[in-house]
C-alpha positions in Angstrom: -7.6 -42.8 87.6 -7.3 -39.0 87.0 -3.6 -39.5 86.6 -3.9 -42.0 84.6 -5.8 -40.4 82.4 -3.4 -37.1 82.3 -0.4 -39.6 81.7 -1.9 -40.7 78.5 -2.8 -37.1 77.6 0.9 -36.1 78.1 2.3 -39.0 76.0 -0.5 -38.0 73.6 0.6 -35.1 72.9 4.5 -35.7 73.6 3.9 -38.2 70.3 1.9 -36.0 68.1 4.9 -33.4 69.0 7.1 -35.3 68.4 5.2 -36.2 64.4 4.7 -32.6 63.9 9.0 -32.4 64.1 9.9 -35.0 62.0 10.4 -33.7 58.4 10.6 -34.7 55.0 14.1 -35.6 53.9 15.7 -32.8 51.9 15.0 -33.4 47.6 18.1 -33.7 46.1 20.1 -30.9 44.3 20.7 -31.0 40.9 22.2 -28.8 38.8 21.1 -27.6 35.4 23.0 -25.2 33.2 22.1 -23.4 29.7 25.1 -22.8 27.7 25.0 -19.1 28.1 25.0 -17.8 24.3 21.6 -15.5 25.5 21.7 -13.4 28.5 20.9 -14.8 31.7 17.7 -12.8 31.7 16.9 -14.9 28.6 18.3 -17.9 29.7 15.9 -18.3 33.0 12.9 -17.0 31.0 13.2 -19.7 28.5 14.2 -22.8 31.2 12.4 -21.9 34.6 9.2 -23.5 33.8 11.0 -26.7 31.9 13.2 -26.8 35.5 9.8 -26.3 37.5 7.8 -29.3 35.4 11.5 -31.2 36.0 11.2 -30.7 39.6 7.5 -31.2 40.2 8.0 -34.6 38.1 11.0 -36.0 39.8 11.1 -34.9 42.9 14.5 -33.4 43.0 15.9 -30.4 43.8 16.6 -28.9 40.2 18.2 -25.4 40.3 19.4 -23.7 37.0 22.9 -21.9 37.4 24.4 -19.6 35.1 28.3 -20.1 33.8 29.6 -16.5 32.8 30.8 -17.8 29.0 31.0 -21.2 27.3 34.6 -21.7 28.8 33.4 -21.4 32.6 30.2 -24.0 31.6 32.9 -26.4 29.8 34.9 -26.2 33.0 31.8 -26.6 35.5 30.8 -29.6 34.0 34.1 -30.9 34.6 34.2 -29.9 38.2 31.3 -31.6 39.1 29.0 -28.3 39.3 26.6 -28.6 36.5 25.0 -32.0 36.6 22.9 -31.1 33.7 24.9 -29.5 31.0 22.1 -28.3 27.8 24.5 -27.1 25.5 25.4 -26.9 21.3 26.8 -29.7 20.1 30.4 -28.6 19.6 30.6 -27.5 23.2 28.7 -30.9 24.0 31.8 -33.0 21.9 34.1 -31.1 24.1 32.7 -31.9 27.3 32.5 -35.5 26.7 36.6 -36.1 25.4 37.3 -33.6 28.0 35.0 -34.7 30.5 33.6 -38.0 29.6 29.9 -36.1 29.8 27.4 -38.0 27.6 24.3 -37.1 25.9 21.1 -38.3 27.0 18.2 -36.2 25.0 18.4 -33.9 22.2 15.8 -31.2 21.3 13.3 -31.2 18.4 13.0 -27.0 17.3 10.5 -25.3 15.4 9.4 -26.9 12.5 10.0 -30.2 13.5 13.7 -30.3 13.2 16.2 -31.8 15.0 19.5 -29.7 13.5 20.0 -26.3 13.0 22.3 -24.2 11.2 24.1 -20.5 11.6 23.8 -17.1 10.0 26.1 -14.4 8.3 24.3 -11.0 9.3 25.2 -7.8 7.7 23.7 -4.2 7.3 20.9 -4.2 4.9 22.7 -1.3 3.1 25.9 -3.5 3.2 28.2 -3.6 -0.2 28.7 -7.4 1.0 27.3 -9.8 -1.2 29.6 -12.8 -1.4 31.5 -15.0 1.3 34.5 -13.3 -1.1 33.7 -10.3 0.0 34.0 -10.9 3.8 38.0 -10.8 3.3 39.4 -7.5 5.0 36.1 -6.8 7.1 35.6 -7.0 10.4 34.2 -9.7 11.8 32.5 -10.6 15.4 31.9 -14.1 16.3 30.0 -15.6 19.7 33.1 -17.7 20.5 35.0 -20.2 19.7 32.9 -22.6 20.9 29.8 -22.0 19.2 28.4 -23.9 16.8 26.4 -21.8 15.2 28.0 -18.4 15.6 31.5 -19.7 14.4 31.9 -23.2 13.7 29.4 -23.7 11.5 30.4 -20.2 9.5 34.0 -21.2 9.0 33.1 -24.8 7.9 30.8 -23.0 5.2 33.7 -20.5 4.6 36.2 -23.3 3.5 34.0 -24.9 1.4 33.3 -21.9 -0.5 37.5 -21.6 -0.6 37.7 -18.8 1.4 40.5 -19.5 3.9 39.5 -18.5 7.6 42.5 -18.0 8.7 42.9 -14.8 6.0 39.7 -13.0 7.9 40.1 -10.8 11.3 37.8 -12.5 13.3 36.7 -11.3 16.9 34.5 -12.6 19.6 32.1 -11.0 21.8 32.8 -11.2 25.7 30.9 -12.1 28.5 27.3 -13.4 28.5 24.7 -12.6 26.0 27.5 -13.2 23.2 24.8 -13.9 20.6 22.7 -10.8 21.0 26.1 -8.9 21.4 27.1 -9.7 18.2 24.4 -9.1 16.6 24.0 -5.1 18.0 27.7 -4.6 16.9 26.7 -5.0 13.4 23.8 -3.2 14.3 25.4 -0.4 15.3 27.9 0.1 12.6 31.2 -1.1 15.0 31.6 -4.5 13.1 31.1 -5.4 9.2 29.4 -8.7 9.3 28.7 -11.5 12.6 28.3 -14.9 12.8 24.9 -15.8 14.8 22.7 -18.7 15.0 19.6 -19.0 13.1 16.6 -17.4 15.3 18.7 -14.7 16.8 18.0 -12.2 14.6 14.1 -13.3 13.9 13.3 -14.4 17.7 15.4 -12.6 20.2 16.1 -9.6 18.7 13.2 -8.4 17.0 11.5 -7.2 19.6 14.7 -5.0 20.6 16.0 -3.5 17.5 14.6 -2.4 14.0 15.7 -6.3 12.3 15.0 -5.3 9.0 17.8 -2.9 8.8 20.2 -6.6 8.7 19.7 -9.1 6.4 21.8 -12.8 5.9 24.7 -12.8 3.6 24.8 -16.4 3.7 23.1 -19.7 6.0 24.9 -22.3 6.8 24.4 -26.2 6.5 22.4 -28.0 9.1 24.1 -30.3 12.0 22.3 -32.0 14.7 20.9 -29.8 17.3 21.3 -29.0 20.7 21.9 -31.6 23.3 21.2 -32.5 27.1 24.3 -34.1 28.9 24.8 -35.9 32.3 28.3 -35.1 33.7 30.6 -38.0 34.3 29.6 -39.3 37.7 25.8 -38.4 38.2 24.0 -41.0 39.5 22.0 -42.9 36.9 18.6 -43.2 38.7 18.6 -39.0 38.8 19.4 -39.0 35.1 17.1 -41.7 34.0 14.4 -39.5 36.2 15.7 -36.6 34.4 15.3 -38.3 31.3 11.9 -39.9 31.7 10.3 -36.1 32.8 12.0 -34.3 29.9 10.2 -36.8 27.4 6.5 -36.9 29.1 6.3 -33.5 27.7 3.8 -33.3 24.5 2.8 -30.1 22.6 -1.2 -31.8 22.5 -0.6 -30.8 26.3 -1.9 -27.3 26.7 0.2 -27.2 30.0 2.9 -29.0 28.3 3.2 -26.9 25.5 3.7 -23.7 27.4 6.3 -24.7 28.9 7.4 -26.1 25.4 6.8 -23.1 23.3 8.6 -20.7 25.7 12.0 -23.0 25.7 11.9 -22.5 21.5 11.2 -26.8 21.7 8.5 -28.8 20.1 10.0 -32.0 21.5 12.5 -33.7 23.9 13.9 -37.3 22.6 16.3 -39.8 23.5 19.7 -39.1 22.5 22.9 -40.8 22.6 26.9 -39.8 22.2 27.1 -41.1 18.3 24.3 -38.6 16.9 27.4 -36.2 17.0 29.6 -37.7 14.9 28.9 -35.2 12.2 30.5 -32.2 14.5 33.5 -34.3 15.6 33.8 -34.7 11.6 33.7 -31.1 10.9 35.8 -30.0 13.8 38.5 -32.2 12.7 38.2 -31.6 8.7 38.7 -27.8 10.1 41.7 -29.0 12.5 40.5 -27.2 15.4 41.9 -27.3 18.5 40.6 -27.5 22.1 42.8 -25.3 23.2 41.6 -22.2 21.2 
């Protein structure tokens, strides 16, 4: 009987071993990228706890990742690294003729809107006071594929008659290209720069004296920035994706931290034909994916 009774105690344990070894399938990686026009210090301030309420309401693995410019995140999307591309829309319209990427959800900003527009920046003590006056100054852009610190600006400039191609126009290098143009008309090396709206106000005010710049000139609005699945991403993680990004509510007090510290008031559905307006631009300006 006594072995008996020490055969049932081995098997016992040999099964509640055996439990204690199984584990939980691994969660799924996904990929999520911020179109690096801040530093990546800014970038994973802003997004970390967006990711984290992604992750906690999903169930997947979501891990941000940080392209060095606008080019390498255009290209990652296409290689199959970034599954969740949150980019301006001009890089966005890009990504899905190059790419076939499409848009999912769009942001709401500050204020309730749902576009936003670029700046002209120049020393308050400038001599600059017209878009005119811009010819034979230097200029420093964030790249050729921002929207709102170049795309935006030379769309405005044209309007106003004043041919871009007559302006010597550079752009900043590396990451943090908004906040690097910025500080180089801060510091006296460039004339004038092309940011988006909030860089001055938000990120930089609490590095640099801002009231020594001021805005030559805003641009129009266009529709905002814009979440993307890459071409080949399972639906069911995107419409997971999807479904977390819009439970969040600013009447949340939880939600809304998150919320306030990624510069939104509110994720909503998007969809590929809410950019019209920048594929309308880009081609009334000719530009070319190549530049």
């Amino acid at each position: 009987m006594k072995w008996k009774i020490k055969v049932l105690a081995s098997l016992v344990i040999m099964l509640l071993v055996g439990a204690a070894c199984v584990t939980e399938p691994a969660a799924q990686k996904v990929t999520y990228a911020y179109l690096p026009q801040y530093s990546k210090a800014v970038s994973l301030e802003r997004h970390q706890d967006l990711i984290a309420f992604i992750k906690k309401e999903t169930g997947l693995d979501v891990v941000q990742v940080f392209p060095e410019d606008f080019d390498d995140h255009m290209k990652k999307v296409g290689s199959g690294e970034i599954d969740i591309s949150f980019s301006n829309p001009f890089v966005y319209i890009r990504i899905a003729q190059q790419y076939e990427a499409r848009a999912f959800a769009r942001i709401i900003e500050k204020e309730g809107k749902d576009m936003f527009r670029g700046e002209i920046c120049v020393a308050e003590d400038s001599r600059l006071k017209t878009l005119a006056d811009l010819k034979g100054k230097r200029i420093l852009a964030v790249s050729r594929s921002s929207a709102g610190g170049y795309l935006f600006q030379i769309g405005m400039l044209a309007e106003a008659g004043v041919n871009p191609e007559e302006l010597t126009i550079d752009f900043a290098q590396g990451a943090g290209k908004q906040e690097k143009a910025f500080l180089a008309v801060y510091s006296g090396e460039y004339d004038a720069c092309f940011v988006r709206e909030g860089t001055r106000t938000e990120v930089m005010k609490n590095q640099v004296d801002i009231s020594k710049i001021r805005v030559l000139a805003y641009t129009s609005f266009y529709p905002g920035w814009v979440y993307a699945g890459r071409k080949g991403l399972d639906p069911s993680i995107l419409d997971k994706i999807r479904s977390a990004m819009l439970k969040l509510d600013l009447s949340d007090p939880g939600h809304k931290a998150i919320l306030e510290k990624a510069k939104f008031v509110k994720i909503v559905p998007s969809e590929d034909k809410d950019f019209d307006p920048i594929r309308e631009l880009a081609a009334r300006l000719d530009l070319k994916w190549d530049e």
